[in-house]
FITIGU-362780 format. One record per residue: residue in one letter; x, y, z of N, C-alpha, C, O in turn. Coordinates in steps of 0.001 Angstrom, whole numbers, plus 500000, padded with zeros to 6 digits. Layout:
# residues N
aXYZXYZXYZXYZ;...
This chain:
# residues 270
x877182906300108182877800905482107152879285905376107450879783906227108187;x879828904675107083881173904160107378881892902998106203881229902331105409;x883002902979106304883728901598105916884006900259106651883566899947107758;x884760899570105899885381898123106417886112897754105271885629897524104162;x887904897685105752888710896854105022888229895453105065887731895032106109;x888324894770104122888741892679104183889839892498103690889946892318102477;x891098892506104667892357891716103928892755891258103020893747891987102997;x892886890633102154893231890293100797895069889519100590896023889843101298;x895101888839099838896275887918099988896913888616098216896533888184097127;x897691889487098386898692890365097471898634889769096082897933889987095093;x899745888833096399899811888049094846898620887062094103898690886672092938;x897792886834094819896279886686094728895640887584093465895422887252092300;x895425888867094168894636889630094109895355891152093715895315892166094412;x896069890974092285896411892086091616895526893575091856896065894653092106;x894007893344091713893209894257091347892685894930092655892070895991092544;x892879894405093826893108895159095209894106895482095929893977895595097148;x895529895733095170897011895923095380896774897611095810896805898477094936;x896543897932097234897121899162097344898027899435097971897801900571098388;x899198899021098415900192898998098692900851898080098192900404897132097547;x902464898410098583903234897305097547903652895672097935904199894940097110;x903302895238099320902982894088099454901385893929100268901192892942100977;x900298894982100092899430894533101141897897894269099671898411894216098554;x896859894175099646896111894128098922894694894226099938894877893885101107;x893448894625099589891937894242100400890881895078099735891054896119099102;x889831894488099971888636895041099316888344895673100365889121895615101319;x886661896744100474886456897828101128885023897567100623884685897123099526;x884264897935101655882496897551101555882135898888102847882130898912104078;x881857899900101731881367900747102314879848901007102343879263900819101277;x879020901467103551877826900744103997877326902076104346878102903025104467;x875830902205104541875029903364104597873947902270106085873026901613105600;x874020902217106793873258901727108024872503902080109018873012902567110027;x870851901850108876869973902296109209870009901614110915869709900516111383;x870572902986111537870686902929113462868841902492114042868672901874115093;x867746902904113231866680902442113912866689900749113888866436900079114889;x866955900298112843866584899127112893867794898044112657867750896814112631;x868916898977112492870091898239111725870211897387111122870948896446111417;x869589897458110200869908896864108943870681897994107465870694899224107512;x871204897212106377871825898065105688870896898635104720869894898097104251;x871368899808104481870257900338103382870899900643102101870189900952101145;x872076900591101996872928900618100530874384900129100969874856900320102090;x875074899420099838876155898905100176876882899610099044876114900146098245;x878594899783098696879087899697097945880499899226098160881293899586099030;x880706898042096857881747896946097277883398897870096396883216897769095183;x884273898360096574885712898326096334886631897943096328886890896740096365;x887543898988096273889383898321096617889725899452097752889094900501097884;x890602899129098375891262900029099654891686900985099176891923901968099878;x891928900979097713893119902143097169892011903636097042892658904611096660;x891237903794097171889998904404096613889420905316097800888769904859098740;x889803906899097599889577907457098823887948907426099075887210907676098122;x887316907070100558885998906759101319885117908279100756883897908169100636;x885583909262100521884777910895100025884289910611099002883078910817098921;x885119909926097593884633909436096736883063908590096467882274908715095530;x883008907860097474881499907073097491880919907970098099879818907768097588;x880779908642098644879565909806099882878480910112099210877400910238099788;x878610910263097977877113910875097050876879909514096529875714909856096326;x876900908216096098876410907619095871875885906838097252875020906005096981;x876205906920098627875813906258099359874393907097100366873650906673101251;x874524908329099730873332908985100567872731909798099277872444910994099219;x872603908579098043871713909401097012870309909085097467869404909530096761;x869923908239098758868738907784098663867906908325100132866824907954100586;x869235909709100830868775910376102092867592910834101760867341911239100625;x866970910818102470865509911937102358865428912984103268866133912956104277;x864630913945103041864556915530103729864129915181105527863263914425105967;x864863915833106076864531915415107824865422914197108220865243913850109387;x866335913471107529867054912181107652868420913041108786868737914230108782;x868895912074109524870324912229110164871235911435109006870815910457108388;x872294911913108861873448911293108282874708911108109197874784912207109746;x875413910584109522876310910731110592877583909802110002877511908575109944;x878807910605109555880017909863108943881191910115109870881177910574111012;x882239909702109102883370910033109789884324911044108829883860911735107922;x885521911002109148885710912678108625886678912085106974887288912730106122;x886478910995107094887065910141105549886408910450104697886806910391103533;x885115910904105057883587911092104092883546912483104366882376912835104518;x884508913594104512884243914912104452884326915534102855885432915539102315;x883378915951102261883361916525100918882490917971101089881292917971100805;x883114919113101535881700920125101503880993920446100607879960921069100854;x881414920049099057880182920295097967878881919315098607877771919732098936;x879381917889098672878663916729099215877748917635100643876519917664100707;x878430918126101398877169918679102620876428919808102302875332920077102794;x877199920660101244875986921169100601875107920734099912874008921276100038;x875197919995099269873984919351098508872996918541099184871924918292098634;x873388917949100774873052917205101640872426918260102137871254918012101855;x872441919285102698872021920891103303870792921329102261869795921974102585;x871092920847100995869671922164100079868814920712100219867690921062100579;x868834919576100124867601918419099813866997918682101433866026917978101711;x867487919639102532866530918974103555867544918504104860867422918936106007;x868544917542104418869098916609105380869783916895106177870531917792105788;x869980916567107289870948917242108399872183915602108604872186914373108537;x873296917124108955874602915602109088875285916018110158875040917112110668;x876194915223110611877378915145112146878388914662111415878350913697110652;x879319915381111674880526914574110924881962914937111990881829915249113174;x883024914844111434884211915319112253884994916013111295885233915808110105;x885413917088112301886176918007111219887750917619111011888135916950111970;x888717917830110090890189917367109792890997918085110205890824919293110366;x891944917515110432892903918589110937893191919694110334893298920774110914;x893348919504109066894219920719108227892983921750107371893099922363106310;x891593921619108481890838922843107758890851924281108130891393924524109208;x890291925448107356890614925986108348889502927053108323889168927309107166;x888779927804109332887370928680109318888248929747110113889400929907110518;x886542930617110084886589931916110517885469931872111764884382931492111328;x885449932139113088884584932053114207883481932989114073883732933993113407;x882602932905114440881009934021114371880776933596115213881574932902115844;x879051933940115742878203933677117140878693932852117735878774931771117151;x879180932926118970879273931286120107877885931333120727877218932350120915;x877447929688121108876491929486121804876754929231123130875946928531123739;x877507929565123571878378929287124840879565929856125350880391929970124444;x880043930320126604881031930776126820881753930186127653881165929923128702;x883214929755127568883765928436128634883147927208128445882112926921127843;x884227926292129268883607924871129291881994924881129979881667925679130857;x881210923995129485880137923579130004880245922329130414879959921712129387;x880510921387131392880460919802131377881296919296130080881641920157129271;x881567918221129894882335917713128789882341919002127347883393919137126722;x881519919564127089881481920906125762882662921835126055882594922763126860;x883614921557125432884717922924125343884220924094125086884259925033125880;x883569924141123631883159925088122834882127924729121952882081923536121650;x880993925750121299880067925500120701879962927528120022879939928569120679;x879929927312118614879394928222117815879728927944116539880312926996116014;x879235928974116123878824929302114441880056929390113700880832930263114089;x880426928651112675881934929378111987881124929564110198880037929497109624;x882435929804109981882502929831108325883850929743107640884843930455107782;x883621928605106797884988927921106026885873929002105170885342929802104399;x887359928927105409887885930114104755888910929304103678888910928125104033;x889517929431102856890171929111101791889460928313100725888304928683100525;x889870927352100035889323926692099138888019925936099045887390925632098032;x887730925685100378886487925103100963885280925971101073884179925506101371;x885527927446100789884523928494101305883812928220099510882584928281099451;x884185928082098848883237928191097295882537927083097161881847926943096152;x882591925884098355881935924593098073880681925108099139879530925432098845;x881198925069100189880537925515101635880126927008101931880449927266103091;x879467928209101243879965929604101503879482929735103042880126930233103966;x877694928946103104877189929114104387877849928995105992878798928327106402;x877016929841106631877538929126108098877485927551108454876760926814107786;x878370926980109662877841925720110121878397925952111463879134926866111832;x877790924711112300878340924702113228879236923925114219879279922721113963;x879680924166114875881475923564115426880886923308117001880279923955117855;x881312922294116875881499921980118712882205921151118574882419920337117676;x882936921522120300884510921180120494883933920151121777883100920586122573;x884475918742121878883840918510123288884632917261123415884969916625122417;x885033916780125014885752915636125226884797914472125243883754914558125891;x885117913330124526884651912261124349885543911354124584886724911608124351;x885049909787125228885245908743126205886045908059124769885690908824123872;x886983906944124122887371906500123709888714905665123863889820906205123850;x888562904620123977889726903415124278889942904003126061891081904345126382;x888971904071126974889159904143128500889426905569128457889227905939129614;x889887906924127517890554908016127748889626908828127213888917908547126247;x889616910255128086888955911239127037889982911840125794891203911995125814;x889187912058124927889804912734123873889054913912123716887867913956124041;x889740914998123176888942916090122365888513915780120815889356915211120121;x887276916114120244886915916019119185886502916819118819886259917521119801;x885948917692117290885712918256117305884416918307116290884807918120115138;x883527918429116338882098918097115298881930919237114679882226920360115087;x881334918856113445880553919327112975879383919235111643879607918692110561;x878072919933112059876691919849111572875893921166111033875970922285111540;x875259920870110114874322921936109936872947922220110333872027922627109623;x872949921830112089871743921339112263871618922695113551872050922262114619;x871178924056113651871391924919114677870501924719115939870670925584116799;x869927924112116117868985923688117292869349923006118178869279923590119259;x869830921709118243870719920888118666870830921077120183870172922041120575;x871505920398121159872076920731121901873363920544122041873662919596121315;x874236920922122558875942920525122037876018918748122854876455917924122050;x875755918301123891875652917204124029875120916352123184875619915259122915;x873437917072122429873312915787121653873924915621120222873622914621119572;x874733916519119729875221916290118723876746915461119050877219914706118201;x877200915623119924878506914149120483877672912987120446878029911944119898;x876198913193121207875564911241121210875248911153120212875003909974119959;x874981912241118827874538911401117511875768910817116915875678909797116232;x877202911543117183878173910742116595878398909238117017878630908227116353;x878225909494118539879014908265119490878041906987118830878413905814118798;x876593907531118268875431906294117077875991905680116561875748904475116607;x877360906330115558877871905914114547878597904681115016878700903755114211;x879187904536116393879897903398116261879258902266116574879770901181116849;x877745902643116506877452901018116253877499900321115231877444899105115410;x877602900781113974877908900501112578879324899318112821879495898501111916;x880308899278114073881133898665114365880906897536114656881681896601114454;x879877897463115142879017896287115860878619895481114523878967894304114429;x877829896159113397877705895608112593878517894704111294878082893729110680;x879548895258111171880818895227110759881705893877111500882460893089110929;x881339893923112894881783892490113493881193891646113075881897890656112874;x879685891470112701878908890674112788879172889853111069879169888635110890;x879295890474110434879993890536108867880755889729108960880429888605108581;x882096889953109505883055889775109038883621888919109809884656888387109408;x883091888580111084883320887139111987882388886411112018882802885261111873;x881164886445112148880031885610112062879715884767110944879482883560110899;x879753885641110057879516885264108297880516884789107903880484884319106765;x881655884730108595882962884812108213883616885201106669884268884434105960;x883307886388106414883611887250105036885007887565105495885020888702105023;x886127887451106017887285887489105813887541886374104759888216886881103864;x887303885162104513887571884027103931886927883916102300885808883422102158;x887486884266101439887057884417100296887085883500099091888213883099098803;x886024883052098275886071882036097808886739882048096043887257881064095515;x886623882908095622887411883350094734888556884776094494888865885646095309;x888928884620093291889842885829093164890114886898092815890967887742093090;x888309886671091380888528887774090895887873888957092057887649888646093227;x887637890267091527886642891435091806885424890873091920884785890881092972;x884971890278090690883271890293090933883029888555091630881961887988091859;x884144888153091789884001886771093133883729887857094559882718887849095261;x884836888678094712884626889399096058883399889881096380882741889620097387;x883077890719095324881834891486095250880272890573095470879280890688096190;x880750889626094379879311888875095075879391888200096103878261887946096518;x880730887489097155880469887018098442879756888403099286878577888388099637;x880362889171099452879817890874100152878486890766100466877859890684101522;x878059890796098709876513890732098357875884889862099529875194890263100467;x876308888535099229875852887317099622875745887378101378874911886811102083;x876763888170101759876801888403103576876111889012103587875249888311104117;x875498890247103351874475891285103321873512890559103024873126890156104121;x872879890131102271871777889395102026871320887811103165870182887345103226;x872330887356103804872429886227104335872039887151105760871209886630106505;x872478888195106073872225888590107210871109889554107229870786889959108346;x870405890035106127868892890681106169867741889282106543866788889237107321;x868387888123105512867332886896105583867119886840107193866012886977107715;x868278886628107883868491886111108951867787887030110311867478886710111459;x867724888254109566866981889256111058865893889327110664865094889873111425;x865309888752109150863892888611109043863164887069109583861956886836109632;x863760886572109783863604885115110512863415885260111973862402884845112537;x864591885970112711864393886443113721863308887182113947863012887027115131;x862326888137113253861839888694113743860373888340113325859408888604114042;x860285887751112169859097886821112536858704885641113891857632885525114486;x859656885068114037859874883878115175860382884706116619860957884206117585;x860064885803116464859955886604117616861340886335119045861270886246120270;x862779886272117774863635885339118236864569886586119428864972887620118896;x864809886409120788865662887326121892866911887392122267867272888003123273;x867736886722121434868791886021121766869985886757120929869480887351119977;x871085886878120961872076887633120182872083886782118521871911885581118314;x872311887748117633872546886891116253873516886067115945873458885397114913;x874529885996116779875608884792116652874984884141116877874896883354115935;x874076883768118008873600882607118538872655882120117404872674880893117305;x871904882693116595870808882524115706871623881749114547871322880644114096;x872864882660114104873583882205113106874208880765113449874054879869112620;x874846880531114534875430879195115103874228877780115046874316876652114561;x873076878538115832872169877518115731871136876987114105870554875903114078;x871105877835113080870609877537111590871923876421111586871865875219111845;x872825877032111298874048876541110872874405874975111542875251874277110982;x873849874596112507874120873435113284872563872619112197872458871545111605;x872104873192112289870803872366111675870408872847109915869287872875109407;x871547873139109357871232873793107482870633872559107158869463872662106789;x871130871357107193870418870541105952869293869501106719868804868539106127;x869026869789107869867815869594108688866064870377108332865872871589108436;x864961869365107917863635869903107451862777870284109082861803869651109489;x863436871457109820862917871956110798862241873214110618862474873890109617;x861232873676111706860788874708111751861991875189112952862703874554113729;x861796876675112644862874877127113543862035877453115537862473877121116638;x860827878166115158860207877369116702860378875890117608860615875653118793;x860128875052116410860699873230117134862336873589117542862815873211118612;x862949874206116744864281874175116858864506874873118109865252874331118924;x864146875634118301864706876647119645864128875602120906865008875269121699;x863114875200121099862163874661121530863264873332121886863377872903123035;x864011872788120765864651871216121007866039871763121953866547871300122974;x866423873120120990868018873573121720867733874328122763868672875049123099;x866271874473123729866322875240124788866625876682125164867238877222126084;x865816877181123867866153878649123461864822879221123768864738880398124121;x863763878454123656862273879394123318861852880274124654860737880793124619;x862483880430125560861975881226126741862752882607126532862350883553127211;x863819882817125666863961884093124963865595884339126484865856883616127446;x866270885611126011866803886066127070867740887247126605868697887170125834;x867294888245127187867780889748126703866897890290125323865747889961125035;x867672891092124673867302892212124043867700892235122358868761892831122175;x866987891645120938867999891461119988868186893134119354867533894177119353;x869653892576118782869752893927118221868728894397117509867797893609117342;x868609895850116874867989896416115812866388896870116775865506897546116244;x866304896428117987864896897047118658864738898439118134865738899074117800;x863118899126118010863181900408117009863453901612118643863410902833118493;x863697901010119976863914901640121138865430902416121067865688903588121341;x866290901385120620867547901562120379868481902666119652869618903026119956;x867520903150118444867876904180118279867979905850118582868742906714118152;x866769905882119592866287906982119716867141907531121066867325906780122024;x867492908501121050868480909454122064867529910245122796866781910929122097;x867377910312124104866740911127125010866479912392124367867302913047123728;x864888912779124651864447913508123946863825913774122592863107914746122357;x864184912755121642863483912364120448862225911381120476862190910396121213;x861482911641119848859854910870119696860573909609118876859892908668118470;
């Protein structure tokens, strides 16, 4: 799960003023990596810290589920309660926390893994969190450079590699987020109030479930811009969308569409 700012025009838009000349709404999203599509949305203002939504956006996790956030969505009451239903999560830890070290599963670097073991949260965080969890330290590829990062999950089985590839999942949610907000073109807003914003949001989310259910009846191979460009050339046209591909020289298919149920699965998972 993740966010997305939408810009917002200041004197416009009093009621998304979080700064003193900037303003934007915030559509924070819960996104299912097997099939990518969204599975809960919730529409805001920028001013509104991302930890705040975390329990309403994974009230609908179920026991054995991955959750995978970023460290905006760190709440440890929230991963405990995520921890007793069952659910396992990946998240990133903040700078300014601070634990106590127990068991390592490792000694020295291993390949990209700095470090891997057991800690336990010490100051104010230990009465939310008392349990163990676990920490791995490992360099990850980002903007051409490695970086160090540092994870962590309550999941002890794991391997320390695959808990970096369940994060590195998360940024396909980015992918999705493009597709939003340039395709649909949801930067461009048609009214001013809140619940104008809120229901265009709606309306992109919904315009783009219709649209991968079309695709996937019509057994369509082609990237979803292309799907979206080509409806859109023909909206007030009484076509079937087979004739259509068929007229625009699409029906022999080419590549891979998003959301294949192949796509999600990380070496080693059924």
């Amino acid at each position: 799960m993740d966010t997305t700012p939408i810009p917002l025009i200041a004197r416009c838009r009093d009621w998304a003023q979080h700064r003193r000349r900037k303003a934007a709404a915030q559509c924070h999203l819960r996104l299912d990596l097997q099939t990518f599509l969204p599975r809960f949305a919730i529409g805001g203002t920028a001013g509104e810290h991302d930890s705040l939504r975390a329990r309403e956006l994974c009230a609908g996790v179920r026991a054995g589920e991955i959750v995978i956030f970023a460290k905006a969505y760190l709440d440890f009451a929230h991963l405990a309660d995520l921890a007793m239903r069952g659910a396992f999560w990946v998240t990133r830890a903040k700078d300014n926390w601070r634990c106590r070290g127990g068991r390592k599963f490792q000694r020295g670097r291993h390949g990209n893994i700095l470090r891997d073991d057991l800690i336990h949260l010490t100051g104010p965080a230990r009465k939310y969190y008392p349990v163990e969890l676990r920490r791995v330290v490992a360099l990850v590829e980002g903007d051409g450079q490695m970086r160090e990062m540092t994870f962590l999950t309550n999941h002890l089985e794991w391997s320390a590699p695959t808990i970096a590839d369940l994060y590195r999942c998360r940024w396909e949610i980015e992918v999705f987020f493009k597709q939003i907000k340039q395709t649909l073109q949801l930067a461009d807003f048609l009214g001013n109030s809140a619940h104008a914003a809120q229901w265009q949001i709606w309306t992109a989310l919904l315009t783009y479930v219709r649209l991968r259910c079309c695709a996937w009846l019509r057994q369509w191979t082609h990237s979803f811009t292309r799907l979206f460009a080509l409806l859109r050339s023909a909206l007030w046209q009484k076509l079937d969308l087979r004739s259509l591909r068929e007229v625009c020289g699409t029906a022999g298919g080419g590549g891979r569409f998003w959301g294949t149920p192949q796509q999600a699965f990380l070496a080693g998972f059924g």
